[in-house]
PDB file of N, H, CA, C and O in Angstrom:
ATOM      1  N   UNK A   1     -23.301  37.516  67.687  1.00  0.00           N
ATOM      2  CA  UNK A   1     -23.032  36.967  66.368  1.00  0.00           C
ATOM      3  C   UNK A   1     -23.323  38.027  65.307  1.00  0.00           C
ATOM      4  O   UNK A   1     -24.254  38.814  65.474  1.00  0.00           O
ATOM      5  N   UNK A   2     -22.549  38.066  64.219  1.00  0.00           N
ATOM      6  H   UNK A   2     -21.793  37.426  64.084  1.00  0.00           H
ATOM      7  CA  UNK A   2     -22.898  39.134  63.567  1.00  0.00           C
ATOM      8  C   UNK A   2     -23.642  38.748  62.180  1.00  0.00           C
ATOM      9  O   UNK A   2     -23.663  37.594  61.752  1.00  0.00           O
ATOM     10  N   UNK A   3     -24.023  39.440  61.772  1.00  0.00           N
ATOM     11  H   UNK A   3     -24.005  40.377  62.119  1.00  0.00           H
ATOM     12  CA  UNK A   3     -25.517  39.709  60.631  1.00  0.00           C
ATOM     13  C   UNK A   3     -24.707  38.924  59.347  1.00  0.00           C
ATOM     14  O   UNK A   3     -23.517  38.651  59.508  1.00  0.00           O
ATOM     15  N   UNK A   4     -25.316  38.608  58.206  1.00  0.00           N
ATOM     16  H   UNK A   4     -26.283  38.829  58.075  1.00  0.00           H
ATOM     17  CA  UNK A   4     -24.924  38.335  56.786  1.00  0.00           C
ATOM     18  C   UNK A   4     -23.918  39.594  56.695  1.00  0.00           C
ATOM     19  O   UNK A   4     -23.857  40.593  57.411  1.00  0.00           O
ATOM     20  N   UNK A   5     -23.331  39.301  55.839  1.00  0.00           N
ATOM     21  H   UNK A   5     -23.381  38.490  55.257  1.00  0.00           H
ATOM     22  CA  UNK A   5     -22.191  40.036  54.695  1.00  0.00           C
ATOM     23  C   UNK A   5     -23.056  41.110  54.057  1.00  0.00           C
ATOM     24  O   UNK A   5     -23.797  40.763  53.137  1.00  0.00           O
ATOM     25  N   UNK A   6     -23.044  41.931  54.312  1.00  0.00           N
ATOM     26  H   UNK A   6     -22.442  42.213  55.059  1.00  0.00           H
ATOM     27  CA  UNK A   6     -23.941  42.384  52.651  1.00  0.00           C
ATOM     28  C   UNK A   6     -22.944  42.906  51.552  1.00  0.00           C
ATOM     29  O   UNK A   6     -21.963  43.647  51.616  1.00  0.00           O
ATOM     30  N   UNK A   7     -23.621  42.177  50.422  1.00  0.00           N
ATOM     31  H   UNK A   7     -24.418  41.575  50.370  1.00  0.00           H
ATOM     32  CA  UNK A   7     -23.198  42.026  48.991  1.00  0.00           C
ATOM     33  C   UNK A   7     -24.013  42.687  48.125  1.00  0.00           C
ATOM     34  O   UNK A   7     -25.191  42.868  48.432  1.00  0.00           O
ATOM     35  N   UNK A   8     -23.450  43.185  46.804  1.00  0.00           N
ATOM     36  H   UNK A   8     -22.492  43.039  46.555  1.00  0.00           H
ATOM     37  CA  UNK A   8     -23.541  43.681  46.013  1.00  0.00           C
ATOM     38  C   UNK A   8     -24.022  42.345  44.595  1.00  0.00           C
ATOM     39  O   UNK A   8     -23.247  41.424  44.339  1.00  0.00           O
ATOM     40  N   UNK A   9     -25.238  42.498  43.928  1.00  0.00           N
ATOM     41  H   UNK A   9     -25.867  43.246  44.137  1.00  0.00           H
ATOM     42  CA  UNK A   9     -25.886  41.674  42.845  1.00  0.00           C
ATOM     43  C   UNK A   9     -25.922  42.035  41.656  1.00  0.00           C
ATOM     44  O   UNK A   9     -26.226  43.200  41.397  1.00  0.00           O
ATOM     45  N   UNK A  10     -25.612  41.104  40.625  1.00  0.00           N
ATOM     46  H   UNK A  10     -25.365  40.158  40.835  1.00  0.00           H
ATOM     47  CA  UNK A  10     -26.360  41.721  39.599  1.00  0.00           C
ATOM     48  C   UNK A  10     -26.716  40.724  38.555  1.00  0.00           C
ATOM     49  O   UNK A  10     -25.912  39.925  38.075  1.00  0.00           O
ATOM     50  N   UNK A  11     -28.247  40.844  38.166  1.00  0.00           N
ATOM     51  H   UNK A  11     -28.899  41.493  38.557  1.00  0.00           H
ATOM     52  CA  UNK A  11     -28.712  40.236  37.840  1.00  0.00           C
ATOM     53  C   UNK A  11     -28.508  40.290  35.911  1.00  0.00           C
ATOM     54  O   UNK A  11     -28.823  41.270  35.237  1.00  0.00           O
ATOM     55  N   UNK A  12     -28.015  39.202  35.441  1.00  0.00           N
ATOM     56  H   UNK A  12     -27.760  38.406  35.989  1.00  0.00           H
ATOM     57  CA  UNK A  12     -27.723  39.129  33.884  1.00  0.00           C
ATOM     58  C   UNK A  12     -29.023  39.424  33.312  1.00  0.00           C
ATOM     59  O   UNK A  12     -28.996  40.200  32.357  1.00  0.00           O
ATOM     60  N   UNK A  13     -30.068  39.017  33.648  1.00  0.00           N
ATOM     61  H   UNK A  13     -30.090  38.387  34.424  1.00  0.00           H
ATOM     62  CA  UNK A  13     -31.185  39.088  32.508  1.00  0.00           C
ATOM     63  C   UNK A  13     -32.112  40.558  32.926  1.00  0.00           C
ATOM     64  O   UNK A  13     -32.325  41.262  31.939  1.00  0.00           O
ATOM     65  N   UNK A  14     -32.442  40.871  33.696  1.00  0.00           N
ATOM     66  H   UNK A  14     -32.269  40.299  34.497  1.00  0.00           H
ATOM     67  CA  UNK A  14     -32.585  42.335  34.233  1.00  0.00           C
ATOM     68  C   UNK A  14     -32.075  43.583  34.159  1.00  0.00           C
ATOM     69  O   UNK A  14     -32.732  44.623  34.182  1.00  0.00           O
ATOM     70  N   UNK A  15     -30.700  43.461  34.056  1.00  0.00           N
ATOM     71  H   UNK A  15     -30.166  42.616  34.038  1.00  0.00           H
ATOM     72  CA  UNK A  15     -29.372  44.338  34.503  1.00  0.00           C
ATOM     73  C   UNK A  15     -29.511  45.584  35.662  1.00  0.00           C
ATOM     74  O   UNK A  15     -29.065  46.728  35.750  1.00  0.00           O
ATOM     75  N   UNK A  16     -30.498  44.597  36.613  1.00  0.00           N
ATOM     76  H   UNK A  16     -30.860  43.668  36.542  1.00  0.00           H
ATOM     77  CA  UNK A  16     -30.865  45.491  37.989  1.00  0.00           C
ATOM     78  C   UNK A  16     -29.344  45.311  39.081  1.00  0.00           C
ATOM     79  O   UNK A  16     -29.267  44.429  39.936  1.00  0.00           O
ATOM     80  N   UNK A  17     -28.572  46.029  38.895  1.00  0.00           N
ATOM     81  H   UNK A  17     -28.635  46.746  38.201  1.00  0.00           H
ATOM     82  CA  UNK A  17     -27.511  46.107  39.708  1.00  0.00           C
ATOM     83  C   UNK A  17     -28.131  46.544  41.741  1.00  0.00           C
ATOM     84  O   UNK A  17     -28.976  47.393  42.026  1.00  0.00           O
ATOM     85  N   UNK A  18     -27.465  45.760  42.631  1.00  0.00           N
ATOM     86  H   UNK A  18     -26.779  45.070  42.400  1.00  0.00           H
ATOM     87  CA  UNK A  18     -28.265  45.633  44.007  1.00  0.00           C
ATOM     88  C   UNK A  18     -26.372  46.129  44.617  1.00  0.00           C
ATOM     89  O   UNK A  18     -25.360  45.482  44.885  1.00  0.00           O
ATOM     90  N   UNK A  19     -26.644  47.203  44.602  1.00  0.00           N
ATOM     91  H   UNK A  19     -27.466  47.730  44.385  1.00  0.00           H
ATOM     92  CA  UNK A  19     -25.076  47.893  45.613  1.00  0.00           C
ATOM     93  C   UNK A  19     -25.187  47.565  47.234  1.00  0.00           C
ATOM     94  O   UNK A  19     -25.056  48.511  48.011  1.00  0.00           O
ATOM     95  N   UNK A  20     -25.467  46.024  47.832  1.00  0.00           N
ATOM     96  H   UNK A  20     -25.574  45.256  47.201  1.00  0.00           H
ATOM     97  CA  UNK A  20     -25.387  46.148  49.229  1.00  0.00           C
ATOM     98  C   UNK A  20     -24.292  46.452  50.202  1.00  0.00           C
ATOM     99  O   UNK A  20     -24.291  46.767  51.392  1.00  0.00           O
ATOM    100  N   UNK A  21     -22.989  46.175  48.950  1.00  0.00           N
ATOM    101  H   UNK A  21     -22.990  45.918  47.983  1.00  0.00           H
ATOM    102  CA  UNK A  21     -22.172  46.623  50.174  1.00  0.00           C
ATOM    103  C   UNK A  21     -21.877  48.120  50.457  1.00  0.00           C
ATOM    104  O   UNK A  21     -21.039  48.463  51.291  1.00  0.00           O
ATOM    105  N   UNK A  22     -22.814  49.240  49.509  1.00  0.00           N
ATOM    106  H   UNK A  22     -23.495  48.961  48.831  1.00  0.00           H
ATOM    107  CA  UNK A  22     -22.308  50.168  49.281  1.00  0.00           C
ATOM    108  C   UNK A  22     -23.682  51.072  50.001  1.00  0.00           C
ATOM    109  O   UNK A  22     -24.757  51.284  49.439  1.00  0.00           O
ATOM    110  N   UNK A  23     -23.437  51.342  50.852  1.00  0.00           N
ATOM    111  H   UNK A  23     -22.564  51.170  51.308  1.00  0.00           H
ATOM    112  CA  UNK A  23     -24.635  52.380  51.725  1.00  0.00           C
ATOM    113  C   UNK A  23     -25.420  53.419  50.870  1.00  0.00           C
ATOM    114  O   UNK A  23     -24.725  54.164  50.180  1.00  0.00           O
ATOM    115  N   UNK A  24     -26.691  53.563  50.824  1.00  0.00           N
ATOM    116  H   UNK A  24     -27.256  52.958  51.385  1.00  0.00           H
ATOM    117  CA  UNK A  24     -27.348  54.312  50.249  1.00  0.00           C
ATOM    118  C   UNK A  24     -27.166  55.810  49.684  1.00  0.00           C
ATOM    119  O   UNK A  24     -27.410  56.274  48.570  1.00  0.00           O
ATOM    120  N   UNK A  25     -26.434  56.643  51.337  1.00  0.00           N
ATOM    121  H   UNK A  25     -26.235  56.266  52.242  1.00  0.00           H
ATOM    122  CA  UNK A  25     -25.759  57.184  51.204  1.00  0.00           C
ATOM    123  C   UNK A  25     -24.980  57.911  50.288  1.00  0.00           C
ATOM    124  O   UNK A  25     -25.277  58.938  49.677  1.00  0.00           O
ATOM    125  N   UNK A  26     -23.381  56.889  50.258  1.00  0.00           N
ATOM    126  H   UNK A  26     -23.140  56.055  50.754  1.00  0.00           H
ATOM    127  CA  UNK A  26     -22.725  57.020  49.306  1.00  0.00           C
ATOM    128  C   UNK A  26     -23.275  56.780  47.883  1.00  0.00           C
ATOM    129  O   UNK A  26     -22.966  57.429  46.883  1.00  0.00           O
ATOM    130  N   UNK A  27     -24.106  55.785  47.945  1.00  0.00           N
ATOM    131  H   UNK A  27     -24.357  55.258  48.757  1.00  0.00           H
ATOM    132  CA  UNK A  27     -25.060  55.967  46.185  1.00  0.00           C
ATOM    133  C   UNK A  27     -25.109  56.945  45.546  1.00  0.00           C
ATOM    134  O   UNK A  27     -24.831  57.151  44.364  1.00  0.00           O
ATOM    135  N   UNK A  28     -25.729  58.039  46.884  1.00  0.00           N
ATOM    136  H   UNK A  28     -25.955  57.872  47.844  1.00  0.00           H
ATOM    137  CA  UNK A  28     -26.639  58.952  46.734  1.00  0.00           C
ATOM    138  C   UNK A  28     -25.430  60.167  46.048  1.00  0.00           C
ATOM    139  O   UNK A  28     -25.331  60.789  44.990  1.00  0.00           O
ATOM    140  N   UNK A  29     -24.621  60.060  47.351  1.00  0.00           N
ATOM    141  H   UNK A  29     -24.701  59.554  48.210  1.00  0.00           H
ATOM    142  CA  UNK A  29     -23.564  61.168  46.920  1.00  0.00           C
ATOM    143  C   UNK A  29     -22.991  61.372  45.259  1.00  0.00           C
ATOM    144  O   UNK A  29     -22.949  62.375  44.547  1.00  0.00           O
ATOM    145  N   UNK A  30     -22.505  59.676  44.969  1.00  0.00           N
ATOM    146  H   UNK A  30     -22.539  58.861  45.548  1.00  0.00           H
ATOM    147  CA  UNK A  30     -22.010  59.462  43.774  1.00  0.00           C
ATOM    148  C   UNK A  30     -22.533  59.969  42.741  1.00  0.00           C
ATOM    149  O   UNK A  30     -22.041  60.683  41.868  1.00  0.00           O
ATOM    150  N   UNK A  31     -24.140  59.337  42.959  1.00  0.00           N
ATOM    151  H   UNK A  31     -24.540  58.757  43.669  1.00  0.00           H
ATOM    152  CA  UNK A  31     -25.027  59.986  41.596  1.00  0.00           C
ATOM    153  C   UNK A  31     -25.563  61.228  41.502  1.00  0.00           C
ATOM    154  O   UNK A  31     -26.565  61.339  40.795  1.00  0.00           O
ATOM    155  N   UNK A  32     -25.015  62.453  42.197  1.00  0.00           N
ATOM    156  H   UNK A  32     -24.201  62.363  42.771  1.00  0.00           H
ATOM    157  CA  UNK A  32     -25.856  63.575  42.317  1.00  0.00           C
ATOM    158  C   UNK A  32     -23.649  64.438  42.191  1.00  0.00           C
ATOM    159  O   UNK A  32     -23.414  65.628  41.982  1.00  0.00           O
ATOM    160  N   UNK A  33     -22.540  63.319  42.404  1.00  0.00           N
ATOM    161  H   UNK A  33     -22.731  62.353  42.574  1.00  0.00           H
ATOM    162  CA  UNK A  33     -21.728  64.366  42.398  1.00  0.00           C
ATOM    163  C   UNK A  33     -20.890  64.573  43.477  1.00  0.00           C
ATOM    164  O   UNK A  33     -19.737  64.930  43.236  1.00  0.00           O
ATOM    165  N   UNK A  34     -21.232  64.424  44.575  1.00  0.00           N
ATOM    166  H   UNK A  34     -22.169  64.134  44.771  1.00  0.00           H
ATOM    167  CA  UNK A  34     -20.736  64.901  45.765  1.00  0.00           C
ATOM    168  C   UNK A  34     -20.024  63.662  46.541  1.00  0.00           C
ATOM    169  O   UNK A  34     -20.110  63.502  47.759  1.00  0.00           O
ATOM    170  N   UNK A  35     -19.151  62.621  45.463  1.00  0.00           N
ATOM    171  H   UNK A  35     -19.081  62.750  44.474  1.00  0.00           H
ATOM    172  CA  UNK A  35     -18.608  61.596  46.836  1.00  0.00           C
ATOM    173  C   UNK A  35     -17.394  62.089  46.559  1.00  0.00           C
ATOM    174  O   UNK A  35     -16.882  62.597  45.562  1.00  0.00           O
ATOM    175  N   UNK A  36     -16.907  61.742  48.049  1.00  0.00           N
ATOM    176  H   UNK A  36     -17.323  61.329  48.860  1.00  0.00           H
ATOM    177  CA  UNK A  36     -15.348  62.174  47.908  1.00  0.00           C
ATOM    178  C   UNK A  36     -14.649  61.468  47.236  1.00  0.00           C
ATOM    179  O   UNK A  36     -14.939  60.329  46.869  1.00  0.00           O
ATOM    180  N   UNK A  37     -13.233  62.313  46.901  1.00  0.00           N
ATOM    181  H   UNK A  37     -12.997  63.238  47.199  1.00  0.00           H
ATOM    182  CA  UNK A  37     -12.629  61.756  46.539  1.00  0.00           C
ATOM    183  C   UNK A  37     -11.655  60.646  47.238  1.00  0.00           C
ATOM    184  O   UNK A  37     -11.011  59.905  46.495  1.00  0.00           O
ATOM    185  N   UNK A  38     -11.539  60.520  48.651  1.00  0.00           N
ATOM    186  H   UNK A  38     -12.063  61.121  49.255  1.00  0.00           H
ATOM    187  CA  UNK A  38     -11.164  59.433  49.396  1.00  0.00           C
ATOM    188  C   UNK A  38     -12.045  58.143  49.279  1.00  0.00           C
ATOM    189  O   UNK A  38     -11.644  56.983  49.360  1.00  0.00           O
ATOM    190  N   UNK A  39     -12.931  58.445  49.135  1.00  0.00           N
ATOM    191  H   UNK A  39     -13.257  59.388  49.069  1.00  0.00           H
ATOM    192  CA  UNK A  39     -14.500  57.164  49.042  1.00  0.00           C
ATOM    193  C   UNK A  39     -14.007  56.279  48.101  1.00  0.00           C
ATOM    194  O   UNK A  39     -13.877  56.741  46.967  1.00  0.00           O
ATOM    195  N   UNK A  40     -13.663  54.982  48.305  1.00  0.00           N
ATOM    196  H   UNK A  40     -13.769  54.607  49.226  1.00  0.00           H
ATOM    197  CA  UNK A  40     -13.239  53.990  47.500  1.00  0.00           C
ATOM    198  C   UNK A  40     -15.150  53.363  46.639  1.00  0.00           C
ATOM    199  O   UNK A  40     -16.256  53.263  47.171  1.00  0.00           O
ATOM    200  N   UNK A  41     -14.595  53.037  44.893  1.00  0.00           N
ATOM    201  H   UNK A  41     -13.697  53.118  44.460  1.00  0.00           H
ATOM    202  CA  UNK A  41     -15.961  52.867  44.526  1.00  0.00           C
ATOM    203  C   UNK A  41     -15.155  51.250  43.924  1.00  0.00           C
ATOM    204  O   UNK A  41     -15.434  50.860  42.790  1.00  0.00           O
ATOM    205  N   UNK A  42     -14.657  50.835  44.377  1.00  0.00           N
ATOM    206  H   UNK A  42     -14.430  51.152  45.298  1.00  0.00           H
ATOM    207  CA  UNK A  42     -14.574  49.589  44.092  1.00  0.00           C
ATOM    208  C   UNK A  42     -15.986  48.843  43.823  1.00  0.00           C
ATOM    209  O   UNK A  42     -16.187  48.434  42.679  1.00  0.00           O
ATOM    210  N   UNK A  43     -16.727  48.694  44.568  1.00  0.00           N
ATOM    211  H   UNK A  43     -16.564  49.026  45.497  1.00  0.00           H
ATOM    212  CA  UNK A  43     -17.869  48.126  44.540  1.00  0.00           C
ATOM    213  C   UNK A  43     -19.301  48.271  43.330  1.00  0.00           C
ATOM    214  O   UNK A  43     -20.133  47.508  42.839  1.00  0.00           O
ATOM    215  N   UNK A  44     -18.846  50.147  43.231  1.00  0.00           N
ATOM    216  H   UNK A  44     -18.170  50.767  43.629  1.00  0.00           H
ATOM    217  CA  UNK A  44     -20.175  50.484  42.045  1.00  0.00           C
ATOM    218  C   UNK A  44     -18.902  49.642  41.269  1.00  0.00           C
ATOM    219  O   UNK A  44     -18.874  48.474  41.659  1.00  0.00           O
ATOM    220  N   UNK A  45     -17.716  49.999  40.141  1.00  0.00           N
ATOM    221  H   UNK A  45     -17.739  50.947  39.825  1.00  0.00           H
ATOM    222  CA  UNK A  45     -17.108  49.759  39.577  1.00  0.00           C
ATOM    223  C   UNK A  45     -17.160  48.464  38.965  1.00  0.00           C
ATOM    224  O   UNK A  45     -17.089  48.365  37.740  1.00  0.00           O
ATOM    225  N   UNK A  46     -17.325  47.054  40.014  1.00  0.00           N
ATOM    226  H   UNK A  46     -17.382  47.135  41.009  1.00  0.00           H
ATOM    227  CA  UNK A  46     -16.703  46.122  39.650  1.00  0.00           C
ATOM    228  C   UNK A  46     -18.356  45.857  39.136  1.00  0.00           C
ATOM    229  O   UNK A  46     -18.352  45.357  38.011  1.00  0.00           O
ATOM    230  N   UNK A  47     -19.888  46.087  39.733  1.00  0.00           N
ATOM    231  H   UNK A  47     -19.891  46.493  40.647  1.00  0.00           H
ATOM    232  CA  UNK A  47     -21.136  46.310  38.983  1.00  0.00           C
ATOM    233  C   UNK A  47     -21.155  46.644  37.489  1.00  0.00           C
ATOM    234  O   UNK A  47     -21.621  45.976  36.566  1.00  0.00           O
ATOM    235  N   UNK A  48     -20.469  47.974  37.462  1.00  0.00           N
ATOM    236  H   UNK A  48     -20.091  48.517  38.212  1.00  0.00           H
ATOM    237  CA  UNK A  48     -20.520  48.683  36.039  1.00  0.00           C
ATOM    238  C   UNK A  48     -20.354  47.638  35.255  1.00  0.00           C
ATOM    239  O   UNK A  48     -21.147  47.356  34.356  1.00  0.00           O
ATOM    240  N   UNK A  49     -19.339  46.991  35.521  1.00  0.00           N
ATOM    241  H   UNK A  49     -18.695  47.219  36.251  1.00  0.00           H
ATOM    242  CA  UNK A  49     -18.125  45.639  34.250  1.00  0.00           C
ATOM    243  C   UNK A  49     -19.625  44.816  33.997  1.00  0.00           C
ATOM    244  O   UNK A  49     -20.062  44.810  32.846  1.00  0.00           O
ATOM    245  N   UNK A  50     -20.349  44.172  35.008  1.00  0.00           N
ATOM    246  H   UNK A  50     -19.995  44.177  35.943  1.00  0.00           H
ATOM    247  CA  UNK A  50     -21.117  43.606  35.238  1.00  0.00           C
ATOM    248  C   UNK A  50     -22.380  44.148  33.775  1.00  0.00           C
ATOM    249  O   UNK A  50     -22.699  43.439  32.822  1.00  0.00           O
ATOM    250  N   UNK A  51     -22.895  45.678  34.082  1.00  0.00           N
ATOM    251  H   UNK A  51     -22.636  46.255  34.857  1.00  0.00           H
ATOM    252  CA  UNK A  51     -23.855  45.863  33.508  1.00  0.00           C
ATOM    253  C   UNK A  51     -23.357  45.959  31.934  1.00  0.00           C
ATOM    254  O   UNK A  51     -23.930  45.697  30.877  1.00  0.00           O
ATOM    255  N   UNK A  52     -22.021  46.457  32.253  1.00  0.00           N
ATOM    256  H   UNK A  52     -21.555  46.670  33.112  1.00  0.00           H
ATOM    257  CA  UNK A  52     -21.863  46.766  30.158  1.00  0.00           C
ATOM    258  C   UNK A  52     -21.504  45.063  29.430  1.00  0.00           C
ATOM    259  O   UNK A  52     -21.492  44.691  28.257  1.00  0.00           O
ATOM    260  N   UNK A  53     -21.236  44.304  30.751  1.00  0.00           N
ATOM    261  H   UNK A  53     -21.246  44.606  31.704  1.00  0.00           H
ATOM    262  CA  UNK A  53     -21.048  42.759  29.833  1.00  0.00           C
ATOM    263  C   UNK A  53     -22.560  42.464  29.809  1.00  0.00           C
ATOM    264  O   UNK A  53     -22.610  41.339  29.312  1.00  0.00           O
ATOM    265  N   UNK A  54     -23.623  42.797  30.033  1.00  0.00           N
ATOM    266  H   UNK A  54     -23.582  43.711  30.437  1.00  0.00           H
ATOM    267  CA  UNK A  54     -24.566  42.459  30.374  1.00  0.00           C
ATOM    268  C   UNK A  54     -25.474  43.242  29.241  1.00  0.00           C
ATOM    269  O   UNK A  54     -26.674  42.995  29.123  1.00  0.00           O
ATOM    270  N   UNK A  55     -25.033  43.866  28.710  1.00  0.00           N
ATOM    271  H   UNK A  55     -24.058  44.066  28.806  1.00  0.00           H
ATOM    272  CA  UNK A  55     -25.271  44.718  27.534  1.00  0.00           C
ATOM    273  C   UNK A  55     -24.542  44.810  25.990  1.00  0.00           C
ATOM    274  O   UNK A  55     -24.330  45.675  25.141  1.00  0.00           O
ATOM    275  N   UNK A  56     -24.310  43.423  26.175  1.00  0.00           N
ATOM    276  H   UNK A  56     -24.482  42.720  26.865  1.00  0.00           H
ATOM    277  CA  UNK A  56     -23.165  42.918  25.003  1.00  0.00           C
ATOM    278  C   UNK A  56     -24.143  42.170  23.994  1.00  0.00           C
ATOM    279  O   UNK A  56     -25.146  41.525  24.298  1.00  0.00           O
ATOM    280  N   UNK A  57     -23.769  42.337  23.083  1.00  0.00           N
ATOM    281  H   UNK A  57     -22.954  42.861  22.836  1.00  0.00           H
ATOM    282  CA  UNK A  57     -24.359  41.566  21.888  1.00  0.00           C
ATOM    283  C   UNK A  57     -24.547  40.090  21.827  1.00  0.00           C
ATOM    284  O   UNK A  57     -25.509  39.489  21.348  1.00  0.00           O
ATOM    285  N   UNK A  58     -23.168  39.454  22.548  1.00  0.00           N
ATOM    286  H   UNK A  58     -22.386  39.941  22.937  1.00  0.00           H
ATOM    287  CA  UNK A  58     -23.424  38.395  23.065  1.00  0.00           C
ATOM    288  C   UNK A  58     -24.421  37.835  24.204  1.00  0.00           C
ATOM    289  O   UNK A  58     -24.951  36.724  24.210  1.00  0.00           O
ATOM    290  N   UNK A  59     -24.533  38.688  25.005  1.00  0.00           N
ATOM    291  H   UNK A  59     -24.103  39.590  25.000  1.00  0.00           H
ATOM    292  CA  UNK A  59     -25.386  38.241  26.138  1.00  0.00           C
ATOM    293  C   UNK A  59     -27.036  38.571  26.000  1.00  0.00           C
ATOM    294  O   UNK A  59     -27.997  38.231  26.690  1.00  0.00           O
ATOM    295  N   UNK A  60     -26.934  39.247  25.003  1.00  0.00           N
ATOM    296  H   UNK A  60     -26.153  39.524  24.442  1.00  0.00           H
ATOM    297  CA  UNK A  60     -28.099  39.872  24.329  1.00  0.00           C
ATOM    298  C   UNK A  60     -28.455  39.069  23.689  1.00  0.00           C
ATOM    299  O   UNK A  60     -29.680  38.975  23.763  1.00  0.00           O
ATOM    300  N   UNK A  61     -27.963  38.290  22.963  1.00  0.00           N
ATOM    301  H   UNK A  61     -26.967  38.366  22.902  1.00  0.00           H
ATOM    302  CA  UNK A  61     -28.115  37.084  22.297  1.00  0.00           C
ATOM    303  C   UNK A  61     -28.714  35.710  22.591  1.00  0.00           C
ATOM    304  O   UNK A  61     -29.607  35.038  22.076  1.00  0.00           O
ATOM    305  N   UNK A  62     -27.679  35.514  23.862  1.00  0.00           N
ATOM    306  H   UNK A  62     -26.953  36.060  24.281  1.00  0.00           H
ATOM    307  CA  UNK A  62     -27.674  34.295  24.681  1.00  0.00           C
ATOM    308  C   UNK A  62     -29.254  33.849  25.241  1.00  0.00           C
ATOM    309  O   UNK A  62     -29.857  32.780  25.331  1.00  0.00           O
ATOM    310  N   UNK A  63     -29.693  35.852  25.691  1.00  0.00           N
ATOM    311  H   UNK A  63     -29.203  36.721  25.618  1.00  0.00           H
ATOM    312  CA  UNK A  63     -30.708  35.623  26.647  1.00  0.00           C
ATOM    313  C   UNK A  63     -32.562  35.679  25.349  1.00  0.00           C
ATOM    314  O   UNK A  63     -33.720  35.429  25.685  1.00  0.00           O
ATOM    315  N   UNK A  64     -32.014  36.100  23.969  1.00  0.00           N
ATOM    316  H   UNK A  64     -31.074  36.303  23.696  1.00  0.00           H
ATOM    317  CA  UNK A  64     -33.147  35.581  23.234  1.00  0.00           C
ATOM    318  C   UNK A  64     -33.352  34.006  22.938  1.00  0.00           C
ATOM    319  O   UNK A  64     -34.186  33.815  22.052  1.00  0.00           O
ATOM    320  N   UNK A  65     -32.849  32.979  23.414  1.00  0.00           N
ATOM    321  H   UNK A  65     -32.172  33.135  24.133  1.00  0.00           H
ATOM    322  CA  UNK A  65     -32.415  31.258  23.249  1.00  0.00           C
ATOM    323  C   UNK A  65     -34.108  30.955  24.463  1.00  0.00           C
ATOM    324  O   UNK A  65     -34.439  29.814  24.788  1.00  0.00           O
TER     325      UNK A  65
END
């Protein structure tokens, strides 16, 4: 039987982004420079959307209530 899914989190009030589907690895490569250019980043990407809505005036807002 095979293991959980691993998924990618991100938390609105934190904006601690959790890249599980994305191997440490490739993290590593990305943030230092060195991922290929074949390496699909779908995954950091669809996070990013995540952290800059998460950094909105509105949500900034929402979360002083």
């Amino acid at each position: 039987m095979a293991g959980p899914i691993a998924r990618s989190t991100f938390s609105l009030r934190t904006g601690r982004a959790v890249l599980g589907s994305m191997p440490a690895e490739t993290q590593l490569d990305l943030a230092v420079g060195r991922l290929a250019e074949t390496e699909p980043i779908d995954p950091i990407a669809h996070e990013l959307v995540h952290h800059d809505a998460a950094n909105s005036p509105v949500n900034i807002a929402l979360l002083d209530r």
